[in-house]
Structures are given as structure tokens and as C-alpha cells.
C-alpha positions as CSV (number, residue, x, y, z in Angstrom):
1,X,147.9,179.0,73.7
2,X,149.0,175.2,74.9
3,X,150.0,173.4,71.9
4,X,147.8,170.1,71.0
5,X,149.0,166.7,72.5
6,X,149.3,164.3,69.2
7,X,150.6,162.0,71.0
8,X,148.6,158.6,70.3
9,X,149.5,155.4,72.3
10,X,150.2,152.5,70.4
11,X,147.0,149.7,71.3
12,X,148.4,146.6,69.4
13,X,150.6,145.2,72.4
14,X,148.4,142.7,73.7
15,X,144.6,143.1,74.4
16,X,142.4,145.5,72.1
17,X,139.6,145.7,74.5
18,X,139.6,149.4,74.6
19,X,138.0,150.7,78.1
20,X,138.5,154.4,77.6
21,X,139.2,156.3,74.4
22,X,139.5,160.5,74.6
23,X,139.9,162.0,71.2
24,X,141.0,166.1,71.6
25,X,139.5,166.0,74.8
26,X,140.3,169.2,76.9
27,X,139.4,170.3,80.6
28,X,139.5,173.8,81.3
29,X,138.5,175.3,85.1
30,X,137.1,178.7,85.2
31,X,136.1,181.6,82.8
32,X,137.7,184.5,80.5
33,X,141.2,185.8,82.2
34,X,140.9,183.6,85.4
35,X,140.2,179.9,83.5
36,X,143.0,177.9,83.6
37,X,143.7,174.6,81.0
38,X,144.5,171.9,83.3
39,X,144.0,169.3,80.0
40,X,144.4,170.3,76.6
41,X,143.6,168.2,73.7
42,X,144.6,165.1,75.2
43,X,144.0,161.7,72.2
44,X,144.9,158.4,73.8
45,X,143.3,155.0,75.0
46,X,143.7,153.1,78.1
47,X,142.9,148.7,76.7
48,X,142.0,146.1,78.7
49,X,144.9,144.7,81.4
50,X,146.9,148.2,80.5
51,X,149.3,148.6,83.0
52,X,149.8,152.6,82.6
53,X,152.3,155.2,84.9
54,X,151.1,158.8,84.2
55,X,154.4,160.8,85.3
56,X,154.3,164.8,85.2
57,X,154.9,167.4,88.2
58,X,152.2,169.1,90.3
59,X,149.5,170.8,88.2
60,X,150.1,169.3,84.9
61,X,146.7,167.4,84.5
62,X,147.2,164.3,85.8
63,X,144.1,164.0,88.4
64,X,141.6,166.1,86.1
65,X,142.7,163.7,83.3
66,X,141.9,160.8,85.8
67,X,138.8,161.8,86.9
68,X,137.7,162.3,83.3
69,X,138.6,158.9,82.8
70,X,136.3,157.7,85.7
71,X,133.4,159.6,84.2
72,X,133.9,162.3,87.5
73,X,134.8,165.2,85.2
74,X,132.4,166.0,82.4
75,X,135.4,167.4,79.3
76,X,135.1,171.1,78.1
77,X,135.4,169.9,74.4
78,X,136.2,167.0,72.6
79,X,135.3,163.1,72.9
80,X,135.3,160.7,75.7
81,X,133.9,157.4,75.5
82,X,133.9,154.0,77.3
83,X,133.5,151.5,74.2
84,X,133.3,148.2,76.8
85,X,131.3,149.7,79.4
86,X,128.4,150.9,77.5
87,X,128.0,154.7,78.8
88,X,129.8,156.8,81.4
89,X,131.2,154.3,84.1
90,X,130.4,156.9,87.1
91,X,128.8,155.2,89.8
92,X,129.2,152.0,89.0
93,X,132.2,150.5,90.8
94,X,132.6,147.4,89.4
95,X,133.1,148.5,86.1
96,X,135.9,151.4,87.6
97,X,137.6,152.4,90.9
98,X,139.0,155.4,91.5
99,X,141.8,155.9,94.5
100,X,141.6,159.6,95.6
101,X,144.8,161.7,96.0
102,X,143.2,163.2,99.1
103,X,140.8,162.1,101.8
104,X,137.4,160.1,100.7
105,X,136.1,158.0,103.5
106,X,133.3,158.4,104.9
107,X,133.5,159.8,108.7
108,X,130.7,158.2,110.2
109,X,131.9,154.5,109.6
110,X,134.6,152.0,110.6
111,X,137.3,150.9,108.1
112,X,135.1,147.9,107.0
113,X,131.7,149.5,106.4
114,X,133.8,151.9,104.3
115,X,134.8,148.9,102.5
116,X,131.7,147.2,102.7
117,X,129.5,149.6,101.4
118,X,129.8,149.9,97.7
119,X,129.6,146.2,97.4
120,X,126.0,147.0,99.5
121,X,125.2,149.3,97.0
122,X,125.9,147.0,94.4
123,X,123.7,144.6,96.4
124,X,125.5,142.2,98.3
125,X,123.9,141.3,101.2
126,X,125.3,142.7,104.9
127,X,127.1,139.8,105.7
128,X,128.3,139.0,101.9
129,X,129.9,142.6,101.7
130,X,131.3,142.1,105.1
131,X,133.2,139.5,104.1
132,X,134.8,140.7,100.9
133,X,135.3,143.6,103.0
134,X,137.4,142.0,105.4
135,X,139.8,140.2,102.6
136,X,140.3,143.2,100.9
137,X,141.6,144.8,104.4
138,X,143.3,141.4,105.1
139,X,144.9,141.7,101.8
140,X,146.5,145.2,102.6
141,X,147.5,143.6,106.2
142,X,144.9,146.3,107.7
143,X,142.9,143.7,108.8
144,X,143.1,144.5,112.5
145,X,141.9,148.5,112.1
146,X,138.7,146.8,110.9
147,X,136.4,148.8,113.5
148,X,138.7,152.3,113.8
149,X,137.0,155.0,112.1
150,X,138.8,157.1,109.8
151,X,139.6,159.8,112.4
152,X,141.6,157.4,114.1
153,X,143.6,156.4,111.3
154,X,147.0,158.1,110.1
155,X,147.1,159.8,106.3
156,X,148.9,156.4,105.3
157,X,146.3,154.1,107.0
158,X,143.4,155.6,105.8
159,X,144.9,155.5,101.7
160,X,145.4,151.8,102.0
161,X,141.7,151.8,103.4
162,X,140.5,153.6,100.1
163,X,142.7,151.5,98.0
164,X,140.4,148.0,100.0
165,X,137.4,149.3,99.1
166,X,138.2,149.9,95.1
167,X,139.8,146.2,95.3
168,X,136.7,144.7,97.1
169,X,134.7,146.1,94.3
170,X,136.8,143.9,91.7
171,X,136.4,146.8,89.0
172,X,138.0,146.2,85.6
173,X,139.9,149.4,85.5
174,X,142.0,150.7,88.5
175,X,142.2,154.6,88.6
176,X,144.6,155.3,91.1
177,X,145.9,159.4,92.0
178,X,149.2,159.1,93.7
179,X,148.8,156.9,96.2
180,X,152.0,156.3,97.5
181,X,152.0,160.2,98.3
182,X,151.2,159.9,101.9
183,X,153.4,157.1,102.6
184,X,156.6,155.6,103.6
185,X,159.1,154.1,100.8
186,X,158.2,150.4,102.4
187,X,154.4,150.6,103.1
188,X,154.6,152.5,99.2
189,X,155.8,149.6,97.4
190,X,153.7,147.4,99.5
191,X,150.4,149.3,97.8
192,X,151.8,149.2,94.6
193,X,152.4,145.6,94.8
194,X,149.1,145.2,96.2
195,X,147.4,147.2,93.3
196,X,149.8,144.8,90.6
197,X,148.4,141.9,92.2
198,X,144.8,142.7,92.2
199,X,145.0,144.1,88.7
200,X,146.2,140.9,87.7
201,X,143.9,138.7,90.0
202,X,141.1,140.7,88.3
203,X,142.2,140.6,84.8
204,X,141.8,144.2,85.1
205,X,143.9,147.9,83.5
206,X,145.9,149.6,86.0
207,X,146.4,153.5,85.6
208,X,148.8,154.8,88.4
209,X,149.2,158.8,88.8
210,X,153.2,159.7,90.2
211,X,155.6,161.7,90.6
212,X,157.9,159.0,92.0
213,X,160.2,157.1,89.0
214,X,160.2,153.9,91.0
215,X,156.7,153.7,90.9
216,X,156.6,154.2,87.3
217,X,159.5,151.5,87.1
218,X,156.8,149.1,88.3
219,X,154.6,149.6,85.1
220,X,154.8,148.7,81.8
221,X,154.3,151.8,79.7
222,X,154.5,155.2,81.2
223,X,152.7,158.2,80.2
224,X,154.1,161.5,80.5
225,X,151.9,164.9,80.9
226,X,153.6,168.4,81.1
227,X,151.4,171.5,81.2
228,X,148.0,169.6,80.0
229,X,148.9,167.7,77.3
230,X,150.4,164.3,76.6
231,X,153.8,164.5,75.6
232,X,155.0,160.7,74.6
233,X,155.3,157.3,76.2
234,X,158.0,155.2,77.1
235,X,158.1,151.3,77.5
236,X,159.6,149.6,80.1
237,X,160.0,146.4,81.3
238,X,159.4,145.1,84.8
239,X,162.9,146.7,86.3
240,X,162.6,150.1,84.6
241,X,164.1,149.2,81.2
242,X,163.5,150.6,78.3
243,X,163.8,148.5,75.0
């Protein structure tokens, strides 16, 4: 039996817009002796312009508790909810975008329809999309691997391809699962500036998945998961201090 995460994150510091609120919410794979609790009885809220680290090792939650957050992973039990969005989120980019730990472009197009094509979606026309599309790869300096297609791309290049297409969406909440994983400490900090920047230009949270202290240095609150559940938080300031 996993004991139940109380831990409750204080929502006074600054904006009370809450985006996502779970109450007890759990996430368990499988059935009987196989099924394994990857989140257990997790309460906490993520408020408008949050900028959140969620720190814990391999296989303690942090991605399933992600993609619960992004409306991808329906909770065994408990509450989720998405007060300033009106209903689950999924599907609708511009309200959240999610930056997958592992591959997720698509194979049959070039860097910028794989940017472009949310925002069509979303109903931009061609040549509208295109253009956002080519800022959000300008912004990432990727702007010359415009027409590669992802199998021509590194691991690295084809992250910072994913991470264009959430930014070119301008979403209010920023879901991203480790992505610094795949990359070198330069090009690493880059993204993360990157996602900083856009989270600000967009008035929008920030919710950054690592395993990597330096990258949770760059937050302002980190949360810390260990086994499924929430253990505590811990303030810091822009340098990794802690009040």
C-alpha cells in the first residue's frame, strides 16, 4: 500500500487563476497482481503563469501525472478538473501543449508542416500557419531544417522541433516531459530558456518534468514525486535558492 500524498501546494503567490486542480487523483496501469500505481492520491494545482519543476527519478509518476494534466490520461479514481478551460483541454492546443518525452512527429512531413499543422487544425489558413510556423523554428534557431523530415533529424533536433510546434500554438499552459533528456548541456539550457521566454511572452504556466537539478534551478517552485505521490515543494529563486 503507497501512502496518500497530502501534500497541497500553496496558490496565494501571485495569480489565482487555477488551470488544473486534481483532488486524490490516482493512476494505476494494469489489473490484480500485475497493476502497478504509477500515481497515487496526488491533491495539488498548477495557477495561471506557475512556473513548476516536477523532480523524481525514473518511474515515479512524473509523465503519467503530466499526461493527466493534459487531459491524455483519463485518472483511475479521484477528481481532475480544468476550472479556466471549461472541460478536458485534450485536443485543443491552444488552451495546452504537451512536449513528449519520446518521439511524436509526424513521419510523413517536414519540420514546418509539423509545426504548421495544429495551428491548421485550429484554422489558420496555409499560409498563416506557415508563418507562425517558421518563427517558432526561427525562435529555436532551427529555422534552416525547415523542409528535413523527421528521419533526417538527430534525437536533439527533432525535440526542439516538438517544443516549435507547442510554442506556435501559444497555449496557456506548457506541459513539457524532460526535454532536455536527449540533449547536450548547451543546446539543454538553450530549450529551457526558450520555454522561459515563451511562457512569459504568452502569459502562460510552465510545468517542466527532470531529473536534472539545474533545470529545476531555473524554476520557481519545484515539485517533488517519489514512488506516485507528491512528497513536498521547495521554493527557489531564479539561481536555485531557497528562502
Amino acid at each position: 500500500m503507497h501512502p496518500k500524498s497530502t501534500f497541497r501546494p500553496d496558490i496565494s503567490h501571485g495569480a489565482t487563476e487555477i488551470l488544473v486542480q486534481c483532488t486524490d487523483v490516482a493512476h494505476t496501469y494494469g489489473l490484480g497482481s500485475t497493476a502497478v500505481v504509477a500515481v497515487n492520491a496526488v491533491t495539488c494545482s498548477v495557477i495561471g503563469r506557475a512556473r513548476l519543476a516536477l523532480m523524481g527519478p525514473s518511474g515515479s509518476g512524473k509523465s503519467t501525472l503530466l499526461h493527466m494534466m493534459a487531459g491524455l490520461e483519463i485518472p483511475t479514481s479521484g477528481a481532475l478538473t480544468w476550472p479556466s478551460f471549461g472541460g478536458n483541454p485534450a485536443g485543443m492546443p491552444e488552451q495546452v501543449g504537451v512536449v513528449f518525452q519520446g518521439p511524436s512527429l509526424i513521419p510523413s512531413l517536414d519540420s514546418l508542416g509539423n509545426v504548421a499543422f495544429p495551428l491548421v487544425l485550429q484554422g489558420l489558413s496555409d499560409m498563416d500557419a506557415e508563418r507562425r510556423g517558421n518563427q517558432a523554428l526561427e525562435e529555436l534557431g532551427l529555422g534552416w531544417m525547415a523542409k528535413k523530415l523527421p528521419d533526417e533529424l538527430s534525437g536533439g533536433q527533432a525535440q526542439r522541433v516538438a517544443i516549435a510546434r507547442v510554442l506556435a500554438t501559444g497555449p496557456r499552459l506548457i506541459l513539457a516531459d524532460e526535454p532536455t533528456g536527449q540533449l547536450d548541456r548547451e543546446t539543454g539550457q538553450h530549450v529551457i530558456d526558450v520555454l522561459l521566454h515563451a511562457a512569459d511572452r504568452l502569459d502562460a504556466a510552465l510545468v517542466i518534468s527532470t531529473h536534472d537539478p539545474e533545470v529545476a534551478d531555473r524554476l520557481s517552485e519545484r515539485w517533488l514525486m517519489n514512488d506516485g505521490t507528491l512528497r513536498e515543494a521547495e521554493l527557489t529563486d531564479q539561481k536555485g535558492n531557497r528562502p
